[in-house]
N, C-alpha and C positions, 0 to 999 in steps of 0.2 A: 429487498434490502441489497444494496449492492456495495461489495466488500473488498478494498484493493488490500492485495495481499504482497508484500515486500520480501523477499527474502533472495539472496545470489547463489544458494543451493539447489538448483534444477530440480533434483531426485525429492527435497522437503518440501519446495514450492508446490510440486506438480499433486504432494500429496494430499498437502491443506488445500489446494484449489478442489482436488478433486471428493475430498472428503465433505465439504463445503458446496459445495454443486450437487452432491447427493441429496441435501436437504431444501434445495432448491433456489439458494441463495446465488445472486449475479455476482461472478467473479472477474478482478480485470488483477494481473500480475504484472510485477513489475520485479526488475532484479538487482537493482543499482538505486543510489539515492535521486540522479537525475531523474531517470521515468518514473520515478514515484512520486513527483513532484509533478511532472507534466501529464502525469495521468491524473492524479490529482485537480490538477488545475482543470483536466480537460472534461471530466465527470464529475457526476452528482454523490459524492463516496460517503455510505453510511456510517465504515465502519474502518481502521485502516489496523494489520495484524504487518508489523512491524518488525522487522530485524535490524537488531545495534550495529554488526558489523558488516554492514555492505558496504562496495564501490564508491568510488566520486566522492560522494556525501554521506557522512556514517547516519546511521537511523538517530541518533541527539539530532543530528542539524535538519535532518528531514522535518523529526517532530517540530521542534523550533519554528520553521517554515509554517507547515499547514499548520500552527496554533496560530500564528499570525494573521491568515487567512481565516482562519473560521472566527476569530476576534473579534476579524472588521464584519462578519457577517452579520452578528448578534444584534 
């Protein structure tokens, strides 16, 4: 399962990544709403653990986005 993980806090990122990598799980980070968007677009994401207050694009308008996308995929 591979799991983009959102969040602009380095030190909480690095811990859900690494907590989440213990159990085996494919992790891609992202720290702002744009790369989590274009990481998004650019992988296969099973699963996306999201922060409201990030960069650029708050985590509402992120989700907003990839529901659009995963809409048109259905």
């Amino acid at each position: 399962m591979r799991i983009l993980v959102v969040e602009d806090d380095q030190i909480i990122r690095e811990g859900i990544c690494e907590y989440l990598s213990a159990f085996g799980y494919d992790i891609i980070e992202a720290k702002d709403g744009q790369e989590a968007l274009i990481k998004f677009n650019k992988n296969e994401i099973n699963l996306v653990i999201l922060d409201i207050q990030i960069p650029f694009l708050n985590g509402l308008e992120v989700l907003k986005e990839i529901r659009k996308k995963v809409i048109c995929l259905c």
